[in-house]
NULUMDREN-957256 format. One record per residue (C-alpha): residue in three letters; x, y, z. Coordinates in pm, 1 decimal. Layout:
! residues N
<pt aa="ALA" xx="X" yy="Y" zz="Z"/>
...
//
This chain:
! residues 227
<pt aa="UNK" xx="8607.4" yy="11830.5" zz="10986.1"/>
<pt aa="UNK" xx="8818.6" yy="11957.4" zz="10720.8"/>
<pt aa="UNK" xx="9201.6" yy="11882.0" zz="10721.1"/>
<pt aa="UNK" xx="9504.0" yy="12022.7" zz="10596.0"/>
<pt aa="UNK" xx="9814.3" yy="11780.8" zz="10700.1"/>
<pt aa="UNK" xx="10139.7" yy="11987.6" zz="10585.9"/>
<pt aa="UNK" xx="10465.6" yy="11792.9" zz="10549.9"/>
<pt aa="UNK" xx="10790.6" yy="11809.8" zz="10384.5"/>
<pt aa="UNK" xx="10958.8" yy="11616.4" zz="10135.5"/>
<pt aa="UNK" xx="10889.9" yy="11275.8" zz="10042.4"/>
<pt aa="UNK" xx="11231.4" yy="11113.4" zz="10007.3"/>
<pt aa="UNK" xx="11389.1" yy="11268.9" zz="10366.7"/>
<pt aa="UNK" xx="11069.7" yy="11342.1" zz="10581.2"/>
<pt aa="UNK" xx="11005.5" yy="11060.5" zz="10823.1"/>
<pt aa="UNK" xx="10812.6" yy="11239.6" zz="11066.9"/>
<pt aa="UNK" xx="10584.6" yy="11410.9" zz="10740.1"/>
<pt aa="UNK" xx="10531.6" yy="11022.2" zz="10625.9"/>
<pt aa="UNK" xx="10356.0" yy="10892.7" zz="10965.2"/>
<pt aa="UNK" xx="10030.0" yy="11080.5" zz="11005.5"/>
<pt aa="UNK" xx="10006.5" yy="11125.6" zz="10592.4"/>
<pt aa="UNK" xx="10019.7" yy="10723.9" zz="10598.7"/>
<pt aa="UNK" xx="9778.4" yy="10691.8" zz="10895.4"/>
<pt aa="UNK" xx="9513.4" yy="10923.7" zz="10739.4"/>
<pt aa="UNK" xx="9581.9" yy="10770.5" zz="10388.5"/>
<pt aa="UNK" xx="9528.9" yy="10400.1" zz="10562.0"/>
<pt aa="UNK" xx="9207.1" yy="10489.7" zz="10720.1"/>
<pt aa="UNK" xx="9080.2" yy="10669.3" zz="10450.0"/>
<pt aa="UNK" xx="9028.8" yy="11000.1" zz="10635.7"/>
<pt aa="UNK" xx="9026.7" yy="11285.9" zz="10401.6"/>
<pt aa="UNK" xx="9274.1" yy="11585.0" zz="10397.7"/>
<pt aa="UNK" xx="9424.4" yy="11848.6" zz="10167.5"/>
<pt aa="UNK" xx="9811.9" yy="11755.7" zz="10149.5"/>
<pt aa="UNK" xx="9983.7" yy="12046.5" zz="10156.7"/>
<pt aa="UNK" xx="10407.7" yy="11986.8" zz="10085.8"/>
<pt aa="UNK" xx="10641.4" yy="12226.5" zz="10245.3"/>
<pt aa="UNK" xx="10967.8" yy="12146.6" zz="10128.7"/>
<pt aa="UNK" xx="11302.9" yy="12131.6" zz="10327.7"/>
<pt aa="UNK" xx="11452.6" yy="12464.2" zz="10130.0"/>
<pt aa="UNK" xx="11788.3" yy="12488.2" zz="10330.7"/>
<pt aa="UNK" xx="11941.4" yy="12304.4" zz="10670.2"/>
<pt aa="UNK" xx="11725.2" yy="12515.9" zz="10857.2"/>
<pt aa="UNK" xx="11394.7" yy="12610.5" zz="10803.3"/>
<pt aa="UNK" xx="11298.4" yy="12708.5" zz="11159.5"/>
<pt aa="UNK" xx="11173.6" yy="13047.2" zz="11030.8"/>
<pt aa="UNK" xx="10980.8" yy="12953.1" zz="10757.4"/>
<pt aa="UNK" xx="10817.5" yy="12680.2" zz="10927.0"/>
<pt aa="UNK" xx="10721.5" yy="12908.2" zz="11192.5"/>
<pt aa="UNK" xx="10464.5" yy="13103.2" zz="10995.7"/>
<pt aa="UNK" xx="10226.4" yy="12774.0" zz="11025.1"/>
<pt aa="UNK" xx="10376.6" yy="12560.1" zz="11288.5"/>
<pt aa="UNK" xx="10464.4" yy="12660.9" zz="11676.4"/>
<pt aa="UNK" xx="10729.0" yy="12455.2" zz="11674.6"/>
<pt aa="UNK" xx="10877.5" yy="12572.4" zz="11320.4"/>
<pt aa="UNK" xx="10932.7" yy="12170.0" zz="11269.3"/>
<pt aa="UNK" xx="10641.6" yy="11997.3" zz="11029.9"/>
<pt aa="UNK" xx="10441.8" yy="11766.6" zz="11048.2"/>
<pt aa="UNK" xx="10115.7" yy="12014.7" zz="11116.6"/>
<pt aa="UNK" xx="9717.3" yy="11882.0" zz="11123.3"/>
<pt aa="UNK" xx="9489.4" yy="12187.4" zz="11037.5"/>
<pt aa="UNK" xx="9119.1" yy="12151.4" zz="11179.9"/>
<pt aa="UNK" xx="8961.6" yy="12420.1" zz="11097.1"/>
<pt aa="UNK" xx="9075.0" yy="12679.5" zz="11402.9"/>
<pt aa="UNK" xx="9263.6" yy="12429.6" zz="11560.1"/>
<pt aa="UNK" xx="9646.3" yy="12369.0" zz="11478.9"/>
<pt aa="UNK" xx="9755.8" yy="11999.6" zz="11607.2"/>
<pt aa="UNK" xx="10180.1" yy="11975.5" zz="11568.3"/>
<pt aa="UNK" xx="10382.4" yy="11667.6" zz="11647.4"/>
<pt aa="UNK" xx="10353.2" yy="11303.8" zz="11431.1"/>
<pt aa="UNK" xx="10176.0" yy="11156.2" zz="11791.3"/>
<pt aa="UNK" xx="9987.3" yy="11486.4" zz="11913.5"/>
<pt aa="UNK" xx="9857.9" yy="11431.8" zz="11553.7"/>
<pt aa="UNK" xx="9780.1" yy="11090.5" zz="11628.7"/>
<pt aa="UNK" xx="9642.6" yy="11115.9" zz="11930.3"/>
<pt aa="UNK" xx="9390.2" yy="11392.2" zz="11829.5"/>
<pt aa="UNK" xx="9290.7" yy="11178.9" zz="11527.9"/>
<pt aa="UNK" xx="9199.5" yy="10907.3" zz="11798.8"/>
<pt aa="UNK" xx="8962.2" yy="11094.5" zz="11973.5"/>
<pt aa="UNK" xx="8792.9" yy="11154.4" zz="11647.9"/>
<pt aa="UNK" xx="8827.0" yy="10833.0" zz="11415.7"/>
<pt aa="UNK" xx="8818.3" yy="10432.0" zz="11489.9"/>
<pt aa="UNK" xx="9096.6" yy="10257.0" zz="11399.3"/>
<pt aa="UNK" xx="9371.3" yy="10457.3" zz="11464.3"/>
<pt aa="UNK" xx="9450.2" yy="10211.1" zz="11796.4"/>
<pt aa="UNK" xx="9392.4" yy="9834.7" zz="11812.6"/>
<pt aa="UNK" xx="9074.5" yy="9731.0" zz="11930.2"/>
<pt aa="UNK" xx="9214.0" yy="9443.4" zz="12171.6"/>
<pt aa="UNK" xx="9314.6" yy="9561.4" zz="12517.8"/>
<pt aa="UNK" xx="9629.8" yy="9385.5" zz="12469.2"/>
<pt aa="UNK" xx="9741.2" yy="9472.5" zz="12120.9"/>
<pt aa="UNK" xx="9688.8" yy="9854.5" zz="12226.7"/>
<pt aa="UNK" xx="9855.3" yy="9863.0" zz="12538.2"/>
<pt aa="UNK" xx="10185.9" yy="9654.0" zz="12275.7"/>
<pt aa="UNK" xx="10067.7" yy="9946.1" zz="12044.2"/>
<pt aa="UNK" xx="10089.4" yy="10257.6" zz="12297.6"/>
<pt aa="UNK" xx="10427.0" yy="10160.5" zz="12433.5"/>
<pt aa="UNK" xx="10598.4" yy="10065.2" zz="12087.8"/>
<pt aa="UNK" xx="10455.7" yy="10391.5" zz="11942.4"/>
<pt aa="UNK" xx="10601.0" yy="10612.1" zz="12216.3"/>
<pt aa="UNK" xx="10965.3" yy="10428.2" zz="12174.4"/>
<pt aa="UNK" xx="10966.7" yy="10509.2" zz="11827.9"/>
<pt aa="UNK" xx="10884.1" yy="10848.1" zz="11896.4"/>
<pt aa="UNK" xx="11116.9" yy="10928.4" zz="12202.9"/>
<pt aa="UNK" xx="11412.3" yy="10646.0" zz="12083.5"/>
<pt aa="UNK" xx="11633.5" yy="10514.6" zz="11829.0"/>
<pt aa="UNK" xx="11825.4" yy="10792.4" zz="11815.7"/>
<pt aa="UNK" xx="12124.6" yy="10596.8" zz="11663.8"/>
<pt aa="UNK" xx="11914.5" yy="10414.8" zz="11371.6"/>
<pt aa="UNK" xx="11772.6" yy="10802.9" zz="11304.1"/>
<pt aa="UNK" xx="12133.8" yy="10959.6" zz="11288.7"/>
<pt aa="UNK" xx="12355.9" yy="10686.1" zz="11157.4"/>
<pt aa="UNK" xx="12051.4" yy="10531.7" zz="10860.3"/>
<pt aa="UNK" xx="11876.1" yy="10864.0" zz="10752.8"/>
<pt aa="UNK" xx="11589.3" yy="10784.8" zz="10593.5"/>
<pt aa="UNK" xx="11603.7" yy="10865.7" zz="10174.3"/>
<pt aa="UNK" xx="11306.6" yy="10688.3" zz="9968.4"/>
<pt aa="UNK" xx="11513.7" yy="10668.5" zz="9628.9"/>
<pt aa="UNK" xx="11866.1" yy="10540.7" zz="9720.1"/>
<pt aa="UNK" xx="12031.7" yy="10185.0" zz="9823.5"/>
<pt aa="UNK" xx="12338.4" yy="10249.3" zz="10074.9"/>
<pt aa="UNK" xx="12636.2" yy="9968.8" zz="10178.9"/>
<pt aa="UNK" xx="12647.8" yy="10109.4" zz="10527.3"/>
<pt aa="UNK" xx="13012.0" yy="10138.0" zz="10686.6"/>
<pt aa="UNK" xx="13089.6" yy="10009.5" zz="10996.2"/>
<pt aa="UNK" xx="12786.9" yy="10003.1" zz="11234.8"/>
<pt aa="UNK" xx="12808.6" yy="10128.0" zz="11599.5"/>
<pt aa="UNK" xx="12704.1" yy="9939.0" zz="11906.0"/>
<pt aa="UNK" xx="12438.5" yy="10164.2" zz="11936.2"/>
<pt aa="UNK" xx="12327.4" yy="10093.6" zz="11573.4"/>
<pt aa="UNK" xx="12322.4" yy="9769.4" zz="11635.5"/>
<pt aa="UNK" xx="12144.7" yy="9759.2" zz="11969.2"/>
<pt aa="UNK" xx="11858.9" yy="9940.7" zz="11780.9"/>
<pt aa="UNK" xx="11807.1" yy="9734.6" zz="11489.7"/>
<pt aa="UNK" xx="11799.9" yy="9460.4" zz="11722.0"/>
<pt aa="UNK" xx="11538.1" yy="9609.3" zz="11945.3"/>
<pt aa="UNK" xx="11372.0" yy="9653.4" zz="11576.4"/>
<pt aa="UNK" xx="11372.1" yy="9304.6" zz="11518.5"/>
<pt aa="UNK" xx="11280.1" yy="9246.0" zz="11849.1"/>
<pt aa="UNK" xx="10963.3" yy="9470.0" zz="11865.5"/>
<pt aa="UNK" xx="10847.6" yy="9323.7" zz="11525.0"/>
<pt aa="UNK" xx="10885.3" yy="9007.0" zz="11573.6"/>
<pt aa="UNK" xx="10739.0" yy="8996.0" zz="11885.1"/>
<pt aa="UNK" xx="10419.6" yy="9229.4" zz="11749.7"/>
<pt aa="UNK" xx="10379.8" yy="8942.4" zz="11452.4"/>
<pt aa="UNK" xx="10420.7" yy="8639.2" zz="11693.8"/>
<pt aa="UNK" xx="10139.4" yy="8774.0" zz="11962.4"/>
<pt aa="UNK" xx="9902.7" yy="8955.3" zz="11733.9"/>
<pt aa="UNK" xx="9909.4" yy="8708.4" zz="11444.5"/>
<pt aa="UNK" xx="9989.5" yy="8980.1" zz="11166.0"/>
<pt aa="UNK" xx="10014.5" yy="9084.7" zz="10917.3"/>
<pt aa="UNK" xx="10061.8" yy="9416.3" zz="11063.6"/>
<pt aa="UNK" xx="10219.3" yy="9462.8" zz="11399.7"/>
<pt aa="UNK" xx="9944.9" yy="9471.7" zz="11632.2"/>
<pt aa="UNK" xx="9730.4" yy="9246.4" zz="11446.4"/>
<pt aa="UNK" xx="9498.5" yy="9201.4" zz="11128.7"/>
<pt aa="UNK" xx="9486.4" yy="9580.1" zz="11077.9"/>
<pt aa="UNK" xx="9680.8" yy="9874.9" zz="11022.1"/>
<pt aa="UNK" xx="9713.8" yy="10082.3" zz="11298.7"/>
<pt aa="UNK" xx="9913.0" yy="10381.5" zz="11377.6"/>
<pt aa="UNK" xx="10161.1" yy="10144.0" zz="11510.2"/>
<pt aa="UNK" xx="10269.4" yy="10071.2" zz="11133.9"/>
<pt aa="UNK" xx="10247.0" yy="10418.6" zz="11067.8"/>
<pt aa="UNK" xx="10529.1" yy="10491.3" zz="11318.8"/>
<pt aa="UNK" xx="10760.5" yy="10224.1" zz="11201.4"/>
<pt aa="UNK" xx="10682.6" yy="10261.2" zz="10821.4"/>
<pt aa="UNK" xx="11002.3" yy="10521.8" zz="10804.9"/>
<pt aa="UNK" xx="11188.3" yy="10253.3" zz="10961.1"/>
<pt aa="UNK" xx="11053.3" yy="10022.6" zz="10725.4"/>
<pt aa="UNK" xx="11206.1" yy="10245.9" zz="10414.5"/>
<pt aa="UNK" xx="11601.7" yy="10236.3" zz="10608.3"/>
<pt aa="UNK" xx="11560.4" yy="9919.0" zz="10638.4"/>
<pt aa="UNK" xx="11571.6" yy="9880.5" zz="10258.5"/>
<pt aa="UNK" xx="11773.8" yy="10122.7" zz="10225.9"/>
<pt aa="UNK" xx="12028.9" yy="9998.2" zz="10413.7"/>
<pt aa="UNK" xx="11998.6" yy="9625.2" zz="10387.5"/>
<pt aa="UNK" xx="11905.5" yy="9618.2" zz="10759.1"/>
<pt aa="UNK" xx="11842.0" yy="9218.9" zz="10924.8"/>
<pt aa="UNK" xx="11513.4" yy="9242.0" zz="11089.2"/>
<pt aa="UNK" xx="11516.3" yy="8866.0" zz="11092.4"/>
<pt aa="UNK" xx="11123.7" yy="8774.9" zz="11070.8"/>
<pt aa="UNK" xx="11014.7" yy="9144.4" zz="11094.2"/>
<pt aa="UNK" xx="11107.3" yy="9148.8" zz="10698.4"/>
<pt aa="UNK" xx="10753.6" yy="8974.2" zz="10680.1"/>
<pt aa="UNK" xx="10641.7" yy="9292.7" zz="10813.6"/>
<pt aa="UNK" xx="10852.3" yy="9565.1" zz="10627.7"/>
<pt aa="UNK" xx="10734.5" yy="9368.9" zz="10240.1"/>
<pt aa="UNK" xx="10394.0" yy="9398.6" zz="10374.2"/>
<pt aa="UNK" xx="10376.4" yy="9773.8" zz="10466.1"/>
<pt aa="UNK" xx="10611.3" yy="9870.9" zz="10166.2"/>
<pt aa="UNK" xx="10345.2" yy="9708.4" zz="9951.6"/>
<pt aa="UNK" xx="10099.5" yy="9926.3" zz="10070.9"/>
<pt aa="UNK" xx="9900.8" yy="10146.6" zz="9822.1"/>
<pt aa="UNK" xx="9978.2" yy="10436.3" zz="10016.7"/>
<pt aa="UNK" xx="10343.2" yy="10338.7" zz="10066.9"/>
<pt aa="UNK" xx="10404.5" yy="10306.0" zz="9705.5"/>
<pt aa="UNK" xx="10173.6" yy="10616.1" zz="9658.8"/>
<pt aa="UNK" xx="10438.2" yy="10813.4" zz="9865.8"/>
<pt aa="UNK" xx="10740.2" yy="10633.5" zz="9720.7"/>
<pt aa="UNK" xx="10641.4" yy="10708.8" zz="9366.3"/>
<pt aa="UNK" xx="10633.6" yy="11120.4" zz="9476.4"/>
<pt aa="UNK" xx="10941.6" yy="11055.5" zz="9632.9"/>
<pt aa="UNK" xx="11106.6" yy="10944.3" zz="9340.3"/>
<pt aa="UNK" xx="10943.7" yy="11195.1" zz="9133.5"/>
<pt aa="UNK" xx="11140.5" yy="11466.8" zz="9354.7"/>
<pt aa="UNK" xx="11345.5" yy="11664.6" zz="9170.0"/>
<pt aa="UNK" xx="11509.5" yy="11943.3" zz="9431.3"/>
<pt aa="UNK" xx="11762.1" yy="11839.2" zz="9646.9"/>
<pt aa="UNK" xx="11885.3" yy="11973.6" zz="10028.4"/>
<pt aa="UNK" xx="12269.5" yy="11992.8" zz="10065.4"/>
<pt aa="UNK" xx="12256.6" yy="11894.2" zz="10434.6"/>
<pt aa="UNK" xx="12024.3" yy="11625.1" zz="10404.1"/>
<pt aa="UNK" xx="12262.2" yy="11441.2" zz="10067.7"/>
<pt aa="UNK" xx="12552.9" yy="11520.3" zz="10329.6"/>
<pt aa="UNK" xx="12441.3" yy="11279.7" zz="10561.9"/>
<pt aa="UNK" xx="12298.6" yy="11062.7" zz="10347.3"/>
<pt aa="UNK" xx="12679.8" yy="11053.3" zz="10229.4"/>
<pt aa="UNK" xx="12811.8" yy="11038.3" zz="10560.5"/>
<pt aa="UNK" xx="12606.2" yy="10684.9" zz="10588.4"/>
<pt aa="UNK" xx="12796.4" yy="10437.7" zz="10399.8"/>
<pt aa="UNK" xx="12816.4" yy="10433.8" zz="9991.9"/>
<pt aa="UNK" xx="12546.6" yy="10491.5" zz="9765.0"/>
<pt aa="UNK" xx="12497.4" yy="10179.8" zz="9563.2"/>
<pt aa="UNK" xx="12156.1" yy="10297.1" zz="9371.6"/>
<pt aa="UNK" xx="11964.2" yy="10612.3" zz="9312.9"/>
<pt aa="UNK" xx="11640.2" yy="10600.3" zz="9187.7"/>
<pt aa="UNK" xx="11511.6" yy="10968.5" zz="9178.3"/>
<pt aa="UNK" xx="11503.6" yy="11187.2" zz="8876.1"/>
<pt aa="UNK" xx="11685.7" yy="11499.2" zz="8837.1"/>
//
């Protein structure tokens, strides 16, 4: 096996940051190939190595894998690890993963995820605040069950890898996770975590729609990138 994993830009890319962190944790090696978000929509551009014109993309040789949990899932079938090894903690594991990936559509509009800034967020809607407490929830109830220090038990598993972007807005955003923060210092302390905070931070271009909603979110109180 010989992988390419393209992705896009450290400080915006959520969906780029879950399989690069789940192949980084496991130590399964790939060539990491950046594709950055040029203009609001790179549909077209994308297309000429993903079906879906949308990144992330897993390159196997012949085979093109597209979508943070197809990704996932076809690393499964090839690596240990990637899912708990209780019965319990994966079935806790499968389900979480598949909310994060189908929900929280409020936490993804209203607290878009950027690496190198602190935001005051303005007022928070009901829906915001039904998903950070289903956040909360999720952790703590992953942490109380499973023991920790990760979310589904003593090791990282893609589970952590789904919610690390979440784990960035909530620092970003001063979200209250209530015991879940045990969680979000432990993942943000990762080697690879800070590995792909420290690119992130080294970013110098910028994407007007993606500072626009950043904007939109509340006001900036720190930014930490260069440039």
């Amino acid at each position: 096996m010989s992988y390419t994993l393209i992705t896009a830009n450290r400080n915006y890319s959520s969906w780029s940051l879950r399989p690069w962190l789940l192949l980084k944790a496991l130590g399964v090696a790939f060539k990491d190939r950046i594709e950055p978000f040029a203009k609001p929509v790179n549909y077209d551009a994308f297309r000429a190595f993903s079906p879906t014109g949308q990144v992330p993309v897993l390159i196997d040789g012949d085979t093109t894998v597209w979508d943070s949990l197809g990704i996932a899932l076809y690393l499964a079938d090839r690596h240990d690890g990637v899912w708990p090894a209780d019965a319990a903690a994966r079935a806790f594991a499968q389900s979480a993963v598949c909310e994060m990936h189908g929900g929280f559509s409020a936490l993804r509009n209203d607290c878009t995820m950027n690496v190198g800034v602190r935001v005051r967020p303005g007022a928070m809607r009901p829906a915001l605040l039904r998903d950070v407490a289903r956040v909360r929830e999720l952790f703590e109830q992953g942490l109380d069950r499973f023991g920790g220090p990760w979310l589904a038990g003593p090791a990282f598993t893609v589970l952590d890898a789904f919610f690390a972007p979440v784990a960035f807005r909530i620092r970003t955003y001063g979200l209250d996770v209530g015991r879940g923060q045990a969680w979000v210092d432990h993942v943000l302390a990762h080697p690879a975590m800070q590995d792909w905070e420290r690119q992130a931070l080294a970013e110098t271009w910028r994407e007007e729609s993606h500072e626009a909603e950043l904007a939109a979110c509340g006001a900036i109180l720190a930014d930490y990138r260069q440039g």
